[in-house]
C-alpha positions as CSV (number, residue, x, y, z in Angstrom):
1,X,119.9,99.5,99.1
2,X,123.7,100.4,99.2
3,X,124.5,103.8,100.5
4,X,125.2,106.0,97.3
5,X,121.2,104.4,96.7
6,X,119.8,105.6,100.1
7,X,121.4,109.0,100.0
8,X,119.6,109.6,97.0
9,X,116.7,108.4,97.7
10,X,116.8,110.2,101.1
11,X,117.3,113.6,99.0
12,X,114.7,112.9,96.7
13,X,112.4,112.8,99.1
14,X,113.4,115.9,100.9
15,X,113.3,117.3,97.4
16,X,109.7,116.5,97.0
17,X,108.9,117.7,100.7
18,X,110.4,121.2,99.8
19,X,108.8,121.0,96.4
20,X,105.2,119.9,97.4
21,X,105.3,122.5,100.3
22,X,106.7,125.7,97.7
23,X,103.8,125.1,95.5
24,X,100.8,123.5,96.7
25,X,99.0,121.5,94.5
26,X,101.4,122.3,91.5
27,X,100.2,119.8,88.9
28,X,97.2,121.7,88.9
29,X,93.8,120.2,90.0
30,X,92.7,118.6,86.2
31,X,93.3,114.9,85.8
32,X,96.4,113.9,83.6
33,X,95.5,111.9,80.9
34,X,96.6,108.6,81.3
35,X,94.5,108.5,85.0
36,X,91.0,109.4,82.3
37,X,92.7,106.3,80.4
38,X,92.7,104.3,83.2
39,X,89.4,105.1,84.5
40,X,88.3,103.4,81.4
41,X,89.8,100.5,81.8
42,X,88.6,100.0,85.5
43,X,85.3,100.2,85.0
44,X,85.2,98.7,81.8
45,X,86.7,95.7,83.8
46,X,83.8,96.2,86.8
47,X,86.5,97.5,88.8
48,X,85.8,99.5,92.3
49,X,88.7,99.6,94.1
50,X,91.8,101.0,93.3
51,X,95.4,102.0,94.2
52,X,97.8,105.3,93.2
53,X,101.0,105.2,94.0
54,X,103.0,108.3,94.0
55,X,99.4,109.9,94.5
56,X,101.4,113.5,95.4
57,X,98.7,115.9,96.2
58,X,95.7,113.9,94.4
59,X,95.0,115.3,91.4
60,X,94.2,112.1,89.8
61,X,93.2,109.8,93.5
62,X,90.7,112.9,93.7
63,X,89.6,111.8,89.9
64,X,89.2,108.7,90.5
65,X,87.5,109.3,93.3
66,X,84.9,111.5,91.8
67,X,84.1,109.1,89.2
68,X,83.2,106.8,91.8
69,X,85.8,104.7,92.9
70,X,87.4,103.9,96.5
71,X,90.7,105.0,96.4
72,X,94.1,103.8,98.1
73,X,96.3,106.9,97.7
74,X,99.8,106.3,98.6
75,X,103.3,108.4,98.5
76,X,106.2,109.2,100.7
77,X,105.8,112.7,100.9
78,X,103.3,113.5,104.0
79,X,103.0,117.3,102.7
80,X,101.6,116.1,99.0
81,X,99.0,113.7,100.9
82,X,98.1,116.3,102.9
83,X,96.7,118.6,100.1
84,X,95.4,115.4,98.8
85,X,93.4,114.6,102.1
86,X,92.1,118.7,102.3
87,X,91.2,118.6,98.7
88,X,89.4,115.2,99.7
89,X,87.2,116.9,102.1
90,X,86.5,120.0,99.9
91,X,85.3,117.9,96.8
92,X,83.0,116.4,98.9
93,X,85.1,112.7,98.2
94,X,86.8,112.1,101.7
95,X,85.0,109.0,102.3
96,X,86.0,107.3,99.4
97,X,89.7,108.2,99.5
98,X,91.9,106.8,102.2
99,X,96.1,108.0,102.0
100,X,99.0,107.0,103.4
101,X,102.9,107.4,103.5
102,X,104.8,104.9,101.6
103,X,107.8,104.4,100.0
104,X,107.3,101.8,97.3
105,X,110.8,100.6,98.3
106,X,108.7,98.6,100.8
107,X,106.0,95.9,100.5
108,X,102.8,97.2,99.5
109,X,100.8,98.1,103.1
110,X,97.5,95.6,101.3
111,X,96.5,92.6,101.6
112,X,97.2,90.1,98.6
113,X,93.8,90.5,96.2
114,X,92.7,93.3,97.3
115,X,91.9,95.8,94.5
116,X,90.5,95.6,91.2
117,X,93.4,98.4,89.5
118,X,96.5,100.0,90.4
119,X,97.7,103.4,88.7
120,X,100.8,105.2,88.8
121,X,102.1,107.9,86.7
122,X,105.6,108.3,86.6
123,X,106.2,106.8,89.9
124,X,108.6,104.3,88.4
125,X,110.5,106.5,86.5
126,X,111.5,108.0,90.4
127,X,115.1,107.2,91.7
128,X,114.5,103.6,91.8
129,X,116.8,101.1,90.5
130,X,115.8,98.7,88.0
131,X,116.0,95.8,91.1
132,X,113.6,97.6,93.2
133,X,111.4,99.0,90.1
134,X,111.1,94.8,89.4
135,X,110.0,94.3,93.1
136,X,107.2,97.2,93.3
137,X,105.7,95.3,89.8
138,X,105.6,92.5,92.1
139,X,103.9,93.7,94.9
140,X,101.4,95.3,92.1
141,X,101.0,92.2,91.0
142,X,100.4,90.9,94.7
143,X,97.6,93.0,95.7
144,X,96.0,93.0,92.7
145,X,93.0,90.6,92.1
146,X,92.7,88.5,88.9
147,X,91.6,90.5,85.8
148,X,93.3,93.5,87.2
149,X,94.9,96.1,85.2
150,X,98.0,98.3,86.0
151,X,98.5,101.5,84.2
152,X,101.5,103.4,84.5
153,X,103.6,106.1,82.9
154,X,107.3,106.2,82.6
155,X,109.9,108.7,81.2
156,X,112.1,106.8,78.2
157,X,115.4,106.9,76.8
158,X,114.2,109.0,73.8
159,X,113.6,111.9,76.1
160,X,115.4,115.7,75.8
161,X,116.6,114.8,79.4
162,X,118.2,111.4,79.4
163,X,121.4,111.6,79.6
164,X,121.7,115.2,80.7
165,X,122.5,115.8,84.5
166,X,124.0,114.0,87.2
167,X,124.4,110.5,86.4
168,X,123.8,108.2,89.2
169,X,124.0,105.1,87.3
170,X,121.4,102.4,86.2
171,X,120.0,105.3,83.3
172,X,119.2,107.3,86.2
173,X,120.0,111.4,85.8
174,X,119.2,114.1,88.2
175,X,118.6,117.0,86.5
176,X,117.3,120.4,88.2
177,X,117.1,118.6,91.2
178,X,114.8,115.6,90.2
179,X,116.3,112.3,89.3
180,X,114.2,110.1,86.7
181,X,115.3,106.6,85.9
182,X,114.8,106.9,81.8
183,X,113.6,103.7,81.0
184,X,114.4,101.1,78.0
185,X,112.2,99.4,76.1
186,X,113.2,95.9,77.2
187,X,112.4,96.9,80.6
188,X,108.8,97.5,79.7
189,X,109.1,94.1,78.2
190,X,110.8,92.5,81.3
191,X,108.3,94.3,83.4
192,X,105.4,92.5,81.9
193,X,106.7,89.0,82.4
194,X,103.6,87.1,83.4
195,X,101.4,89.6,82.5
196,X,99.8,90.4,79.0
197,X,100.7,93.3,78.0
198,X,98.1,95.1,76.7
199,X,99.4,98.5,75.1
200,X,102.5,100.9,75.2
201,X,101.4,104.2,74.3
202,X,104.2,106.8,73.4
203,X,102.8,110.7,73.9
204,X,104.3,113.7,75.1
205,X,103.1,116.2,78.2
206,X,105.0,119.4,79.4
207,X,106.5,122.0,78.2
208,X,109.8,120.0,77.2
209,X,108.1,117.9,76.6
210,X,108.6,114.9,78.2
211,X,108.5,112.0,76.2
212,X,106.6,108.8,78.7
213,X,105.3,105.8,77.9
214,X,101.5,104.9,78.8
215,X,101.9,100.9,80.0
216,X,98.6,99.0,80.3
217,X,99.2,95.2,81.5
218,X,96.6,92.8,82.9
219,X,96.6,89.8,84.9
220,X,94.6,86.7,83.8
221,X,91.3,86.4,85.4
């Protein structure tokens, strides 16, 4: 990471820290969407474990944890896992939900094989560059056993925002304080290399709205 990279990032997460402590548990407590898609697909697979990343303060870890699941919750803001861990305990799911700080700029903090599904909604579409958005798929692929599925949601190019901002480079613009890395279709593509790729699903959610992609890809069994 060069330094115009880690002064981003190092904003981004102060950003979320200031955001995440202004307005506690501010995606609301309902599961999005794509998590109730990806519930599917775990347990249509037999799947029991699974990993969020960019968890922020659970709505969706606490979903998946109250449809039965273990759950790895994971994000680098302490203050958005800390919501997640006292909503834990107040649903009556703490023993099933385990959290920790991480910043998916580093390896994955699991052991290779060692969960049946990995979700993350718009978690790549963060300030990462496409180089270090390639190396989390990689450590997704690492820890996940074989038959897993990874589901996640990215911003695109075709969104109201992209382009709009502070460019940083690398079709990333900050733009009322958050910078998204709008993503291409051939990264999607590129993304999946050694995967099979099982769907991209194009929706909408805000008021915007945002336009994402939903990205379901499997490894062989």
């Amino acid at each position: 990471m060069n330094g115009p990279e880690r002064e981003l990032a190092e904003a981004q997460r102060a950003h979320w820290q200031q955001t995440y402590g202004s307005h506690p548990g501010m995606y609301g407590q309902d599961p999005s969407a794509p998590a109730r898609h990806a519930a599917t697909i775990f347990q249509a697979a037999g799947g029991q474990e699974v990993l969020e990343l960019g968890a922020g303060h659970g709505r969706d870890a606490l979903f998946f944890a109250r449809e039965g699941f273990t759950v790895q919750a994971t994000d680098f803001s302490a203050t958005g896992l800390e919501q997640l861990r006292l909503a834990a305990r107040d649903q009556n799911v703490a023993e099933r939900v385990t959290t920790t700080v991480h910043d998916v700029r580093e390896p994955l903090p699991l052991a290779d094989a060692s969960v049946d599904g990995v979700f993350a909604h718009m978690l790549l579409c963060m300030a990462l560059s496409t180089e270090e958005i390639h190396a989390v798929v990689e450590e997704v692929r690492r820890v996940l056993r074989p038959g897993g599925s990874f589901v996640y949601t990215v911003r695109h190019t075709g969104d109201a925002h992209y382009g709009i901002g502070t460019a940083h480079g690398d079709d990333i613009y900050e733009h009322g304080g958050f910078a998204v890395h709008f993503f291409p279709r051939h990264l999607v593509d590129a993304l999946a290399d050694g995967w099979t790729l099982d769907e991209v699903h194009a929706f909408e959610e805000g008021e915007l709205p945002r336009r994402l992609w939903r990205v379901t890809q499997s490894l062989p069994r």
